[in-house]
N, C-alpha and C positions, 0 to 999 in steps of 0.2 A: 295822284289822288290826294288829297287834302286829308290831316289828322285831323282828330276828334280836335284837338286843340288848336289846330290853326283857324276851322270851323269858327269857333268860338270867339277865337281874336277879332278873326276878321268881317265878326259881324258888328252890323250897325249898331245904335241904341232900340230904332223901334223894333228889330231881329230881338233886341234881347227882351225889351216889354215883352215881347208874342211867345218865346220861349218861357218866361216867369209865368204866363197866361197855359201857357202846358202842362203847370205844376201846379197850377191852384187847383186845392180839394172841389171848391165849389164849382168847379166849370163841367157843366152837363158832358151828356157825350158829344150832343152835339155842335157845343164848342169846341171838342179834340177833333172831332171828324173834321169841320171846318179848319182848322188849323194843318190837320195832318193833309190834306186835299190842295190848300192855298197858301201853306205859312212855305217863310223861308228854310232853307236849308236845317241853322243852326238852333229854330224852333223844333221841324220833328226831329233832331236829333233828341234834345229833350223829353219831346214830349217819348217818346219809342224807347228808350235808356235809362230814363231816370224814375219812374215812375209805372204803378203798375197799374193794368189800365183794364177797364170794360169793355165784354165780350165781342160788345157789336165795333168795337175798335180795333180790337186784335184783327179781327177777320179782315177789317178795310187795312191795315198795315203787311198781314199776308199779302193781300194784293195788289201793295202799293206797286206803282211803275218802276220806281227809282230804288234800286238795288241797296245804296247807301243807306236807307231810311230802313228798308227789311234788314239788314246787317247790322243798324243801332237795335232793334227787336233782341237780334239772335245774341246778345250779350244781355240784355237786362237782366237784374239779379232780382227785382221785383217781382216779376210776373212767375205764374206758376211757369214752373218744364215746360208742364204738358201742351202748353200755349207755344213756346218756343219751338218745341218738339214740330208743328207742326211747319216749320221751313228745311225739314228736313228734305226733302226732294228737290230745294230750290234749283230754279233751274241756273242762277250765276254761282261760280267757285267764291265770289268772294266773298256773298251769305252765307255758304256751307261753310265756308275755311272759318266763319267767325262763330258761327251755331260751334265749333267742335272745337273752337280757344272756350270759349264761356263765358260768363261773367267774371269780369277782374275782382276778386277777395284780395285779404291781406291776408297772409298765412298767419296761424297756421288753420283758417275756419277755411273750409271748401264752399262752391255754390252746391246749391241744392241738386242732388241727382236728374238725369235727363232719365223718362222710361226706359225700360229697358230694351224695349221692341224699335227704340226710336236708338240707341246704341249699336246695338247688333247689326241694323240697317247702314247706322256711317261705317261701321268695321268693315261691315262687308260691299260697301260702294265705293267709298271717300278714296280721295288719292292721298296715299302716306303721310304726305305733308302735312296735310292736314288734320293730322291723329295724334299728332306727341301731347297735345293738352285734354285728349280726352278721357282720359283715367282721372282727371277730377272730379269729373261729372259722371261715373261708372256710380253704381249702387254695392255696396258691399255685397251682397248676392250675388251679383252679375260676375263681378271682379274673381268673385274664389270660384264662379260656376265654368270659368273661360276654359281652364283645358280641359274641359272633357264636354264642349259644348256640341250639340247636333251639326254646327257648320265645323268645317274643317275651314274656314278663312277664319273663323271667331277663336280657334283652338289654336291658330299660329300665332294670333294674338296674344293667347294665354299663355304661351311659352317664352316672352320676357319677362313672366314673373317668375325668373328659372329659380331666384336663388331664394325666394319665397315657397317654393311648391315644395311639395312630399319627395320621397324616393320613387313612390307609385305612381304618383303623376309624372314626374322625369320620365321615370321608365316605361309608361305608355303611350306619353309624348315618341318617344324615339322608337317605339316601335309600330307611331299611327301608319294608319293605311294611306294615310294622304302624301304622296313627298314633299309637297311646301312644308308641312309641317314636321316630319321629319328632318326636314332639311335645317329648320330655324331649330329644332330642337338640338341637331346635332353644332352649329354654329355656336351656341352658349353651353354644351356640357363639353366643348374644347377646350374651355378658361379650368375644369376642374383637372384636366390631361398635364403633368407636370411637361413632360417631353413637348406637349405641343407649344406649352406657355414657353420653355427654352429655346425653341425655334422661332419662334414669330416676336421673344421681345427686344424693342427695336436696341442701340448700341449708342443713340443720342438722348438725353433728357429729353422726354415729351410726354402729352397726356397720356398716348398707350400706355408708355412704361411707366409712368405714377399708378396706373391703372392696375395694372398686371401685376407690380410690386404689391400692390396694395392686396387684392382682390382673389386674386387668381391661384390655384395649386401650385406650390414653387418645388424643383428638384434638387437634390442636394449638389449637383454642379452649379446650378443656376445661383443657389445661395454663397459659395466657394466663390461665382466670379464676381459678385455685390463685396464681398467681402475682401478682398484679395485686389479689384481692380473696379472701384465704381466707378461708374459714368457722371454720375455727380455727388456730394457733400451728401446730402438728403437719400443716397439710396438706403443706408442702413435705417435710417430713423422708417422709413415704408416698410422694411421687409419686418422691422421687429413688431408689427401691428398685426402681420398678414396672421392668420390661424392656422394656416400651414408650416411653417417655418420648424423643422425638426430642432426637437429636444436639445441636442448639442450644441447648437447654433442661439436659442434660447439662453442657455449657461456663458457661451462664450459673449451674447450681447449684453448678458447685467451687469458685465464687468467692463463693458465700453468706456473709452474715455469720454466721449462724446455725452453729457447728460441727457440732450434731449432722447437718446437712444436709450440709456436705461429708463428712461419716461415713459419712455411707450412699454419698455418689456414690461416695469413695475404695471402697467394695468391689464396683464394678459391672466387670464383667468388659471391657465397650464403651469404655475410658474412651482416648481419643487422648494422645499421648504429651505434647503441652505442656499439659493438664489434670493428667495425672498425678504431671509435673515438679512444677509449682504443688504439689499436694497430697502431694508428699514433703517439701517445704519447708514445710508449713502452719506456720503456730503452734502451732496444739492438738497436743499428743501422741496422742489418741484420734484423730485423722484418720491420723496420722504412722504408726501402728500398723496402723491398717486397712489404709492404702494398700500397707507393708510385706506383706501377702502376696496382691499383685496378681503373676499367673503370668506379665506381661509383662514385668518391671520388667528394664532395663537395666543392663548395667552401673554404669555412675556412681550411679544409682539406689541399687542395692543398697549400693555402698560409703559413698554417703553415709549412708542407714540402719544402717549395721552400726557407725557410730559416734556413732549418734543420742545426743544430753544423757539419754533416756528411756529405761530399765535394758528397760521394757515392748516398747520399739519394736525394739530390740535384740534383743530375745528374738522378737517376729513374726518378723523377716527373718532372724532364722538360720539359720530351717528351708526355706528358701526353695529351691524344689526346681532354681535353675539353680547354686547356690553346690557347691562342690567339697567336700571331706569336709577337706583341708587348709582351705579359705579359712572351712569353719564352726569350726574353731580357734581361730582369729585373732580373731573378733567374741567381748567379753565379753560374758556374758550368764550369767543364776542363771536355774535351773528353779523354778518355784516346788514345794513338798512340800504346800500346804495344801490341797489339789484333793479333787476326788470320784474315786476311781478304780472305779469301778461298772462294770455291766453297760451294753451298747452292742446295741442290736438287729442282730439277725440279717434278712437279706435284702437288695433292694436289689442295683444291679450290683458285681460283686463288682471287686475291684480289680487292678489289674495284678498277677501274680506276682513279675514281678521287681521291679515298684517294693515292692512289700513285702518281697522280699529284702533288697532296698537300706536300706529303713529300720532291717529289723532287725539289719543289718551295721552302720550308723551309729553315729556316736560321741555321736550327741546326742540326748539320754535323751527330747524330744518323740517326735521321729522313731521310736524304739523303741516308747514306746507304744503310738502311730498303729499299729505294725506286731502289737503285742499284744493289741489288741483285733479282730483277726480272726478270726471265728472257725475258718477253714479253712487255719492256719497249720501248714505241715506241719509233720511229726515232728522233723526236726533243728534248727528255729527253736525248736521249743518248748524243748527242753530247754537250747536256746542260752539264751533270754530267761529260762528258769525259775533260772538261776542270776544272774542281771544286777544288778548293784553299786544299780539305781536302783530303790526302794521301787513306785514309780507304777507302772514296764514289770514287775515281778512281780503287782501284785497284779490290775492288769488281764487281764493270760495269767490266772489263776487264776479270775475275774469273765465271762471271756468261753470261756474256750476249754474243750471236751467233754471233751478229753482232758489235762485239767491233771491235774499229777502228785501224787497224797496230800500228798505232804512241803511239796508249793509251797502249797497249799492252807492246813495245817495253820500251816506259816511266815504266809504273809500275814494269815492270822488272827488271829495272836499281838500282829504287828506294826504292823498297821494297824487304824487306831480312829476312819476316817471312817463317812462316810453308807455304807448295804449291807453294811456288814462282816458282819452275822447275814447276807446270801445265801450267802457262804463255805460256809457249815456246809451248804446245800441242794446246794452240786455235786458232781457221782456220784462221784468220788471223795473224798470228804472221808472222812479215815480213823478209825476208831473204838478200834484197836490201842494202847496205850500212853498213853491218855490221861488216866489214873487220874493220873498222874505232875505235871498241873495241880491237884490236887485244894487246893493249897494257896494257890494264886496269889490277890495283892493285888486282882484285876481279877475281878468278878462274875461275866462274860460268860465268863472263860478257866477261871475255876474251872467255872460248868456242862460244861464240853467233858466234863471226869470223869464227866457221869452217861453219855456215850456209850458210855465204854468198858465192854463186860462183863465187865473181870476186875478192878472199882473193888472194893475190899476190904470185907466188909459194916458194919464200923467208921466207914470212910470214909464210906456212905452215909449210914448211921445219924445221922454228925454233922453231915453238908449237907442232911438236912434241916433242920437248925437255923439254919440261914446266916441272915445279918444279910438278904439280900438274897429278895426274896421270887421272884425265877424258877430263883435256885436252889435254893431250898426247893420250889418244884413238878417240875424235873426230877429232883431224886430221889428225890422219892413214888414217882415209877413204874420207880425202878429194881430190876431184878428180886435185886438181891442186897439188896436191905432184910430185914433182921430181921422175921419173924413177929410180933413182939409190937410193935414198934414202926410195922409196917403197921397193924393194929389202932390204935393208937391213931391215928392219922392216918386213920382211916375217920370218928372222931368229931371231928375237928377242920373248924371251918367254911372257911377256909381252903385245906386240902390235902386235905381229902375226896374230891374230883375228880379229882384227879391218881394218888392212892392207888388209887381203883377201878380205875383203867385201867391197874395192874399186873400184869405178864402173873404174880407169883408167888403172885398172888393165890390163896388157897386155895380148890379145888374148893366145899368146907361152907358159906363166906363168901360167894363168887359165889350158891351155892344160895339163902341166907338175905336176901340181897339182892334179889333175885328174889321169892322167897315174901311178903316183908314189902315191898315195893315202896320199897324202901330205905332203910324205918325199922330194921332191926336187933333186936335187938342180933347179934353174932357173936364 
């Protein structure tokens, strides 16, 4: 079977007019029904995927004949769930297996939850395969309600969140009435069995054993034979991460010759205060830094760090949450600007108020950050940080927060030209008023902003579709102040055909002829 993208290659030019004719705002329904019923292939994939669509549509797409076309449905990230939700019975695997992948996001944002009744139903029908991607689409409710849910198929499911759940939940997992689930419960409270993790880890490098080194309850033999005879280079630097690793074995790794092993020790929360001393004074800078935002560190500790030789080490302990707002002053330290300042998932315990008060009252542009990528930063932070001298704490407020403000949006976009800078443009306020006013700008990205705005002059349009750059030339195919005559010609261009159709100025007689000629033309 053919990918979404071979789909697409190998369709014609008049396939791709009929697909751009799927995505224009102005096409009734009864131009989609038409299309969905008669267009080719690479048309409903379109129109079914990319776009979210009216009810009397959805229902004719449920019914459609052709599995492939229901399957572009069961991914859209447009259409409400509850729309999707209804292929939940389909009757081919290859609908279902793609209702329970979901809509493809870009981490860390999820699609929109599927109901719950419509979850519950794939848990309790779907073939396993088909289930590894359905926890994106769970509801936070749904997700914490699973083990102790009325089905005993829903509550085995709840028992891979072993190492998320309570002791109460564990322990009534393992003593349900049902043996599947008993069974899967007792399958993962094995990893916490020190004895069972020393019999089953394997004697070769492999992912078990990164696993189990990593993860899993370890025995004081097990640690003896990592230390004494590993199986590979990297065993010690795993076990010094795990949370199990007893106390002694702890003291004996700070003193490893191997830095990246006192690296991991330095960040272990257990670490006793003359370990800790040691590994403030280490040699490597990369230990010196880790250990730098240990929440127990000392006085002396900290003052020795804050005048570390290492510009790096300095800058961990700055922010070091026992330091006073006067004594973070005093330590030099540069922020660095080359950063990703992206999106930050949403969930998760949420954090003290006031310590996010505090960050974002700080004078030290980490700490702001930290407090700008919340996403439930009330209203007078926001507007505090949406004005703030430091590049990173605006554009992450902008990246993270619902309620960021047009102009901040609009600013961060301009300004910054890292990794997600195009999410900008997706957040609900990104403003579309006044944007004609880039039409001219050096930067290809700033110049498209112009096709957003509806009052771009039809000159202006006219001449970006010319642009040297070819995503400015497709955004304003479909701007609806292009010229008549110059739409037209962009109907026969192989290039911008696509973009072209799916203009809402598109004329009624050209949509028509579109349609009738199954998007060979002419018009």
């Amino acid at each position: 079977m053919r990918t979404p993208g071979q789909i697409w290659e190998e369709a014609d030019l008049p396939a791709r007019r009929l697909a751009g004719l799927a995505l224009n705002p102005s096409a009734a329904p009864e131009v989609l029904l038409r299309l969905l019923a008669e267009g080719p292939l690479a048309a409903r994939m379109v129109l079914c995927r990319d776009r979210d669509l009216p009810d009397a549509v959805v229902g004719a797409v449920i019914e459609h004949p052709d599995p492939r076309t229901r399957g572009f449905f069961a991914v859209n990230p447009h259409v409400d769930p509850a729309q999707r939700a209804r292929l939940v019975d389909d009757p081919e695997w290859f609908v279902r297996g793609h209702l329970a992948e979901g809509p493809r996001v870009t981490e860390p944002d999820r699609p929109r939850p599927l109901p719950d009744a419509t979850v519950v139903r794939m848990l309790t029908t779907y073939e396993a395969e088909h289930l590894w991607s359905l926890y994106r689409q769970m509801s936070p409710e749904l997700t914490r309600s699973l083990p102790a849910h009325p089905d005993p198929e829903v509550r085995r499911h709840g028992v891979f969140r072993w190492s998320g759940l309570s002791g109460d939940e564990r322990a009534a997992l393992l003593a349900d009435p049902d043996e599947r689930v008993r069974d899967a419960a007792r399958s993962c409270a094995c990893y916490d069995d020190p004895a069972w993790v020393e019999s089953e880890l394997p004697e070769r490098p492999c992912h078990s054993r990164t696993h189990l080194l990593l993860h899993s309850a370890l025995s004081r033999a097990l640690v003896q034979r990592v230390l004494v005879a590993p199986a590979h280079e990297d065993d010690r630097r795993m076990i010094a991460r795990n949370p199990t690793l007893p106390p002694d074995a702890v003291v004996l790794l700070a003193a490893d010759p191997d830095p990246k092993v006192r690296e991991r020790i330095a960040g272990r929360a257990d670490l006793r205060p003359a370990e800790r001393r040691a590994l403030v004074a280490d040699p490597h800078p990369d230990v010196r830094r880790t250990v730098a935002r240990h929440p127990g560190l000392d006085a002396d500790e900290r003052r020795t760090l804050a005048t570390d030789p290492d510009p790096r080490v300095r800058l961990a302990v700055s922010v070091h949450p026992a330091f006073s707002e006067e004594e973070r002053v005093r330590i030099d330290y540069a922020v660095p600007m080359d950063c990703r300042f992206g999106a930050h998932g949403a969930g998760g315990t949420p954090r003290d108020p006031g310590a996010v008060r505090r960050d974002a009252l700080s004078g030290h542009p980490l700490l702001r950050r930290q407090a700008a990528g919340e996403h439930t930063l009330p209203a007078d932070l926001v507007a505090r940080l949406a004005e703030d001298d430091d590049l990173g704490v605006r554009v992450l407020l902008a990246q993270n927060h619902p309620d960021a403000p047009a102009a901040l949006l609009l600013r961060s976009f301009l300004e910054y030209t890292g990794p997600e800078r195009a999410r900008l443009t997706t957040r609900p306020n990104f403003p579309r008023a006044g944007l004609a006013a880039h039409a001219g700008h050096a930067d290809p990205q700033v110049r498209a902003l112009a096709a957003r705005d509806p009052q771009t002059p039809p000159a202006t349009v006219e001449r970006l579709t010319r642009d040297p750059d070819p995503q400015v030339r497709s955004a304003f195919a479909r701007h609806p102040n292009l010229p008549q005559a110059r739409l037209a010609e962009l109907l026969a261009d192989a290039e911008l055909a696509h973009p072209a159709a799916a203009n809402p100025a598109l004329a009624p007689a050209t949509r028509d002829r579109l349609l009738a000629t199954q998007g060979r033309g002419p018009w």
